[in-house]
C-alpha positions as CSV (number, residue, x, y, z in Angstrom):
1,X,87.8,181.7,122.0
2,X,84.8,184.4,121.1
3,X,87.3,186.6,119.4
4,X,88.8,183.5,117.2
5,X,84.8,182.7,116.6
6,X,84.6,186.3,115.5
7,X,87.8,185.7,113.2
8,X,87.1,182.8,111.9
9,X,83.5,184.0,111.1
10,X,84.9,187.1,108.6
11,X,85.7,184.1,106.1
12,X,82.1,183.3,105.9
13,X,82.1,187.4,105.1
14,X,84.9,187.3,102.2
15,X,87.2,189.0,104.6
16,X,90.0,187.0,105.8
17,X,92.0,187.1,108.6
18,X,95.2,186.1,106.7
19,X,97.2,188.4,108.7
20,X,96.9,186.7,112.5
21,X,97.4,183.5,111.1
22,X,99.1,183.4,107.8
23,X,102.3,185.0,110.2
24,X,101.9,181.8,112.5
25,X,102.8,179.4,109.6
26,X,106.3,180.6,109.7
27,X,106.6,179.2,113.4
28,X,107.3,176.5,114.3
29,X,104.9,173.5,116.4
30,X,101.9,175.0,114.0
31,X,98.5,172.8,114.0
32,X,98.4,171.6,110.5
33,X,94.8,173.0,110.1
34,X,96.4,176.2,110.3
35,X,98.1,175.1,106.6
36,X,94.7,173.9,105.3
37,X,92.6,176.8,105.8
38,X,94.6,179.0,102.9
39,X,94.3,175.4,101.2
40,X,91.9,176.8,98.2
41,X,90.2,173.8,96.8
42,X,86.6,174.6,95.9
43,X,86.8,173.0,92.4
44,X,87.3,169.9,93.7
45,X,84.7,170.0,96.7
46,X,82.5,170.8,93.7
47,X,83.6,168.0,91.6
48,X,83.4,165.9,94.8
49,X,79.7,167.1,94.9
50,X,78.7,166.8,91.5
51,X,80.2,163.2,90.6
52,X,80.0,161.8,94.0
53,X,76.4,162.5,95.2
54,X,74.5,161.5,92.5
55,X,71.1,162.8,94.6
56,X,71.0,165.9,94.2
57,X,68.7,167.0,96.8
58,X,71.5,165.8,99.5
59,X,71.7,167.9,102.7
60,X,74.9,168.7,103.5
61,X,75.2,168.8,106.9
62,X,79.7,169.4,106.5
63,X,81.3,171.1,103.8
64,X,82.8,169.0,101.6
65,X,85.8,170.9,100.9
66,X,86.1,170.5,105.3
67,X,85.2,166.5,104.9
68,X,88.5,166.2,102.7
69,X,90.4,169.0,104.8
70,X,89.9,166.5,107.4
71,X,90.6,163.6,105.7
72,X,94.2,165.2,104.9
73,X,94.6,165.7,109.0
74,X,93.8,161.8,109.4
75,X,96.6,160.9,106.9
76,X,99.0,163.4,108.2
77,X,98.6,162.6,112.0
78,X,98.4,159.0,111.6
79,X,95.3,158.5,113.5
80,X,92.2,156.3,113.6
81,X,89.1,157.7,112.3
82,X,87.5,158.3,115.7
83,X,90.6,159.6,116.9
84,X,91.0,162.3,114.2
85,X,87.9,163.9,114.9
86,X,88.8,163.9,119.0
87,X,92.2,165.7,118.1
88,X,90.8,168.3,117.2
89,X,90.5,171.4,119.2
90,X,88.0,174.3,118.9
91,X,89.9,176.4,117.3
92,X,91.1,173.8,114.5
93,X,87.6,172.8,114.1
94,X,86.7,176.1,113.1
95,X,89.6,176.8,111.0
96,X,88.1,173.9,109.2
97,X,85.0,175.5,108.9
98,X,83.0,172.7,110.8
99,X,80.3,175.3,112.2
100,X,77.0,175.2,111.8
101,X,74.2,177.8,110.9
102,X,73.8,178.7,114.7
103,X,77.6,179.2,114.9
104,X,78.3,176.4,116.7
105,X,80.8,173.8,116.3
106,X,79.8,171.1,114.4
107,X,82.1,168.2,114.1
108,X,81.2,164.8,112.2
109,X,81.5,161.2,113.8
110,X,84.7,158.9,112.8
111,X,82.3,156.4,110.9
112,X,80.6,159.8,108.8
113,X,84.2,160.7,108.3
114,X,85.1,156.8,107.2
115,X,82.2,156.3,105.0
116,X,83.1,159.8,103.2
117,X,86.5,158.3,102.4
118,X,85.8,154.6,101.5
119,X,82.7,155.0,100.0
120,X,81.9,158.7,98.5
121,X,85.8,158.7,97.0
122,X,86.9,155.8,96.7
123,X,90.3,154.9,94.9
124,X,88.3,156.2,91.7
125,X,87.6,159.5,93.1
126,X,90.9,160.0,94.9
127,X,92.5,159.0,91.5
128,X,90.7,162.0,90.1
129,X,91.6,164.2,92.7
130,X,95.4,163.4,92.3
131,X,95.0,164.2,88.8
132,X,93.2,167.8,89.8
133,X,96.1,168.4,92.3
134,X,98.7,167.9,89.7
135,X,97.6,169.8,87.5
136,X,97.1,172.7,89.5
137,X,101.0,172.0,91.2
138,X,101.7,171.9,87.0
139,X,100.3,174.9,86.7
140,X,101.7,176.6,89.6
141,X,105.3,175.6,89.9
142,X,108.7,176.5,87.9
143,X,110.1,173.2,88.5
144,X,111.0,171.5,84.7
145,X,112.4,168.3,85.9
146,X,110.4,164.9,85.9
147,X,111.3,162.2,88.0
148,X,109.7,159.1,88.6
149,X,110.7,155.8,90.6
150,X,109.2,153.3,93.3
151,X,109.6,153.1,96.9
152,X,108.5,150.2,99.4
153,X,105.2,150.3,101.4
154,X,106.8,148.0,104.3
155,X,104.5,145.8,105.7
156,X,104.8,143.8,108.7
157,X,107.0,140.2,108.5
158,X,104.4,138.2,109.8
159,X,101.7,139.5,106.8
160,X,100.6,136.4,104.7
161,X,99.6,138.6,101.7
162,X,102.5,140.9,101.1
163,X,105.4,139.7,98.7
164,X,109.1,139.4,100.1
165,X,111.2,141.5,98.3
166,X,114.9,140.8,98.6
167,X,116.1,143.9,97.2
168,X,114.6,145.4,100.3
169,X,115.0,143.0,102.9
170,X,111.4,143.2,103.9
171,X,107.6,141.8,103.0
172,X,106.0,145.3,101.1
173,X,104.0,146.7,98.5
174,X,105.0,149.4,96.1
175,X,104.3,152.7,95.3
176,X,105.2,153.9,92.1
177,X,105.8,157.9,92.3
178,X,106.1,160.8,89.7
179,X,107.3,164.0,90.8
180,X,107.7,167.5,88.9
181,X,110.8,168.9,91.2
182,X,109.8,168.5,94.5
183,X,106.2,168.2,94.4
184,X,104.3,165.0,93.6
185,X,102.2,164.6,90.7
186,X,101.0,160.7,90.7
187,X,101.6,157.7,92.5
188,X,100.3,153.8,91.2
189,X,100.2,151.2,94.0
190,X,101.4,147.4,93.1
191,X,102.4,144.4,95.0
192,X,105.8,144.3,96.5
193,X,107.4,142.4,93.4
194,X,105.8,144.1,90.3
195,X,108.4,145.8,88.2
196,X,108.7,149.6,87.4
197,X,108.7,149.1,83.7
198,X,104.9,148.0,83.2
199,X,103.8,150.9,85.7
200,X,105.4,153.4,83.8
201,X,102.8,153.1,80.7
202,X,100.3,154.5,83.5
203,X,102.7,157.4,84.4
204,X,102.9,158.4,80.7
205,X,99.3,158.3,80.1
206,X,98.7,160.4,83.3
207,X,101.4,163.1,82.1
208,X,100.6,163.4,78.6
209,X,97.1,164.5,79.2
210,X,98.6,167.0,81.6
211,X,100.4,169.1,78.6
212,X,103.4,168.8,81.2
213,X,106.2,171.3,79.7
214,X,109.8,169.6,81.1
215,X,113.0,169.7,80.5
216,X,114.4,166.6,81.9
217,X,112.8,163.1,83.0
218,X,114.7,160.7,84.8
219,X,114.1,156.8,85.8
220,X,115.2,153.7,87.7
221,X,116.9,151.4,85.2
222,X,114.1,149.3,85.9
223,X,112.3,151.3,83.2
224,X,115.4,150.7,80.8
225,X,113.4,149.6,77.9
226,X,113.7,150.6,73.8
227,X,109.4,151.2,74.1
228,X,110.0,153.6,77.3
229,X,112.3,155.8,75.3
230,X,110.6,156.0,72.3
231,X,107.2,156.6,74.2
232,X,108.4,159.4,76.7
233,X,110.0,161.0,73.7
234,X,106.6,161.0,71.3
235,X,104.6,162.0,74.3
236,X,106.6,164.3,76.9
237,X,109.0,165.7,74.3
238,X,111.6,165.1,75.8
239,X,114.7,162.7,75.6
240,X,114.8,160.3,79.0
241,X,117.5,159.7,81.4
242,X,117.3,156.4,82.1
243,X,120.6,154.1,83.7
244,X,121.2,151.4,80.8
245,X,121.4,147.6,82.3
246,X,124.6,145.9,82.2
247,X,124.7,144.4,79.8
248,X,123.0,147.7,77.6
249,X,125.3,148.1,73.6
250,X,124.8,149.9,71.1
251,X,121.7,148.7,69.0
252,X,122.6,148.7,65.5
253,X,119.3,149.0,64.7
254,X,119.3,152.2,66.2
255,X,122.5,153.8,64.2
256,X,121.5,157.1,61.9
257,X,121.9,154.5,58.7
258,X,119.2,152.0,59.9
259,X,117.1,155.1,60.6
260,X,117.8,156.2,57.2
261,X,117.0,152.7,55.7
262,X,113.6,152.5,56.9
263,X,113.0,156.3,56.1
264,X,113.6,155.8,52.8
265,X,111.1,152.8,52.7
266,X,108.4,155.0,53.3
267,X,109.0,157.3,50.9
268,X,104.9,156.8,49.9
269,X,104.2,158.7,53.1
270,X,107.0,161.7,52.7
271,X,109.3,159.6,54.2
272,X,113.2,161.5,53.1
273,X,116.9,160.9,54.3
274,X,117.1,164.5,54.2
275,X,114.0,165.1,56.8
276,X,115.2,167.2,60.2
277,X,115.8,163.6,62.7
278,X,112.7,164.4,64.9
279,X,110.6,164.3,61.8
280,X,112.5,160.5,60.7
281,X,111.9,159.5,64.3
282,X,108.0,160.8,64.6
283,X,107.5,159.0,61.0
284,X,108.9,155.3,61.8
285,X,106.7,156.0,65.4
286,X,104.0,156.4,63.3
287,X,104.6,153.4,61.1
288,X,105.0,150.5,63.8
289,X,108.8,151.1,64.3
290,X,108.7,152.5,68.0
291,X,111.1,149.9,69.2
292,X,113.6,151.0,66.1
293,X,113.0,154.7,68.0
294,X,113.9,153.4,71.2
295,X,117.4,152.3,70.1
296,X,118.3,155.0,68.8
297,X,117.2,157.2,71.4
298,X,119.3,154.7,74.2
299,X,122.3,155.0,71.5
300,X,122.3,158.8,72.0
301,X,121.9,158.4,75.6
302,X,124.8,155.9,75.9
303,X,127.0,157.9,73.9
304,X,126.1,161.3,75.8
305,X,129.5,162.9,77.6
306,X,127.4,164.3,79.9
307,X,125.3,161.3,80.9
308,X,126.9,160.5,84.3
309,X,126.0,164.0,85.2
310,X,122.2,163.6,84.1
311,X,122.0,160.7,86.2
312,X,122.6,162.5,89.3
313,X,119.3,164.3,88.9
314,X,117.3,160.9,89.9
315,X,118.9,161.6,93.3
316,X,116.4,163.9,94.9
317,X,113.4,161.8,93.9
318,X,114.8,159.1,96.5
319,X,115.1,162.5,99.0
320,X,111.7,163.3,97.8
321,X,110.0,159.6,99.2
322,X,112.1,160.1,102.3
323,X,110.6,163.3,102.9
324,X,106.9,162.2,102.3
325,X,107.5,159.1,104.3
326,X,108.6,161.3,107.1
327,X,105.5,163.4,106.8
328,X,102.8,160.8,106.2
329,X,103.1,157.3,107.3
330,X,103.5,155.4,104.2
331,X,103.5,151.9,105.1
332,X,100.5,149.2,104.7
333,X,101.0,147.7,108.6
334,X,97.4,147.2,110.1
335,X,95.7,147.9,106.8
336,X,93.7,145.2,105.6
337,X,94.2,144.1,102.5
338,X,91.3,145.0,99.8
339,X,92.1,148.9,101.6
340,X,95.8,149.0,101.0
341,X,95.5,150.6,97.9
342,X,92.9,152.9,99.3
343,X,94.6,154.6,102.1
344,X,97.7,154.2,100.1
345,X,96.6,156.6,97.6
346,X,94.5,158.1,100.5
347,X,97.9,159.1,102.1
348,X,100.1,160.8,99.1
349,X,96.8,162.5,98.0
350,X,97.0,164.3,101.6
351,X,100.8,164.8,100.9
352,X,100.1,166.6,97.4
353,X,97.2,168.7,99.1
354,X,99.6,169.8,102.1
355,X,102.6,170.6,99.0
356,X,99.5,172.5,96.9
357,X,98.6,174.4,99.9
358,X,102.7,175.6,100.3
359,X,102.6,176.6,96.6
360,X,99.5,178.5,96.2
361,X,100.1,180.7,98.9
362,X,103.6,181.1,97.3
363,X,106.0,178.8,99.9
364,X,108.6,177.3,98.0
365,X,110.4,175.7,100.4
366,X,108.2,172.3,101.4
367,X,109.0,171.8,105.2
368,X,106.2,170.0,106.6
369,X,108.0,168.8,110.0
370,X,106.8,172.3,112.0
371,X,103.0,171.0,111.8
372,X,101.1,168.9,113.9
């Protein structure tokens, strides 16, 4: 253990030991804290620290980039608060950095640990840090395809504030996820009815302040709306692939000669039958008629060769929630009811960290099940 204190004490030198331990991530039964210590996330400790302790003579007795470190381990291992910090072995304490200025191990109590989660973040503050993740998994990965869809939080039959959802067979709340290939980007919580349309407003808004560059975004037909096609188009730039209901036509409406009706009628504002189409489209957007957009955006879709072939692409997003439900426990059994939301977000936050923490250190494949 003195030789792993001497190891683990180069970091504190800027020397890292990268090569005794970066080699034991490709084994397999690896302690997850092995992951998290090439998990570079000083920008948000210090956003943590500068928005979240508004005293600014606070002694920090833990690091704060090792208080959310540790917070991932809780969500990934499934444990109490008290129980996280007793799972821990020397050696994962220190690759967490818990040591103290006499070199000591230093580790904080379950209720320091559940006070820095509930009450320093918050669902505000872990909103903020999902948006930080993303845009550094943006930023990092090649992945051009956008995928977003809902998957049940089961809760247990005998809950009295869950919804039954019959589609499901089980009482649940929802998340609603977004994910850029295989890594996730955002995720909104809802009760276990709420439809995927209204969500996706959120998604977009999230996404478009993200600059996201795509090639391809596909959705439940849930989302199968004129509004959701016009606005993923104005603000994603690109065309959606979205399943039409069925009982979906052809919106005449949404023919090239309705298009060019309403064109012309703005002719005061440049409006020309001989404009490129994106420029018709973005004009009528612009003037009130995004639902006129919409259909003919769905009319192209519908009448697209290829569109059984796009649809096939929504297929790994339902892989994707299988995957993160098989790596943290995404349920709401056992959590009371003003926290779901909380622990829910809590939970995929710790899944984007652990993804982050693959890419930055240039993993590609995401294979989670070897850690502990």
């Amino acid at each position: 253990m003195a030789s792993l204190r001497e190891d683990i004490y180069t970091v504190y030198k800027g020397v890292l030991f990268e090569d005794s331990i970066r080699n034991d991530i490709d084994k397999e039964n690896v302690s997850v804290c092995r992951l998290l210590h090439f998990l570079n996330i000083d920008d948000i400790a210090q956003h943590v620290e500068n928005n979240h302790y508004p005293n600014k003579d606070w002694h920090f007795r833990y690091r704060i980039s090792s208080m959310i470190k540790l917070t991932i381990v809780k969500c990934f291992r499934d444990l109490s608060f008290n129980k996280t910090i007793s799972s821990l072995s020397d050696e994962e304490a220190l690759l967490l950095h818990f040591v103290n200025d006499g070199g000591n191990i230093s580790l904080p109590t379950g209720s320091t640990l559940h006070h820095f989660v509930k009450y320093r973040l918050g669902t505000d503050g872990l909103q903020h840090i999902m948006r930080m993740i993303a845009e550094r998994i943006i930023g990092l990965t090649k992945a051009r395809d956008l995928k977003t869809d809902s998957t049940p939080l089961e809760a247990s039959r005998y809950d009295k504030y869950s919804d039954y959802n019959p589609h499901y067979g089980c009482k649940m709340d929802k998340a609603h996820i977004t994910m850029i290939g295989v890594f996730p980007l955002c995720m909104t919580y809802t009760n276990g009815l709420a439809g995927d349309s209204p969500e996706l407003d959120k998604h977009i808004d999230f996404l478009k302040n993200l600059n996201v560059d795509i090639d391809s975004y596909a959705l439940d037909s849930g989302c199968d709306s004129f509004e959701n096609h016009a606005d993923i188009w104005h603000y994603l730039k690109v065309k959606p692939t979205i399943p039409p209901k069925c009982n979906a036509v052809i919106s005449i409406e949404g023919t090239i000669e309705r298009i060019n009706h309403w064109v012309n009628k703005l002719w005061k504002k440049g409006g020309s039958i001989h404009m490129p189409i994106t420029k018709k489209l973005e004009l009528l957007y612009d003037n009130g008629r995004r639902k006129q957009v919409g259909m003919y955006l769905r009319n192209e879709m519908m009448a697209d060769e290829k569109f059984e072939e796009k649809i096939k692409t929504r297929q790994p997003i339902e892989r994707s929630n299988r995957h993160i439900k098989g790596r943290v426990t995404f349920d709401v059994r056992k959590i009371q009811k003003n926290s779901r939301e909380l622990y829910s977000i809590a939970r995929f936050v710790a899944y984007q960290f652990m993804t982050l923490a693959n890419l930055q250190n240039k993993i590609e494949k995401i294979d989670l099940a070897k850690y502990f």
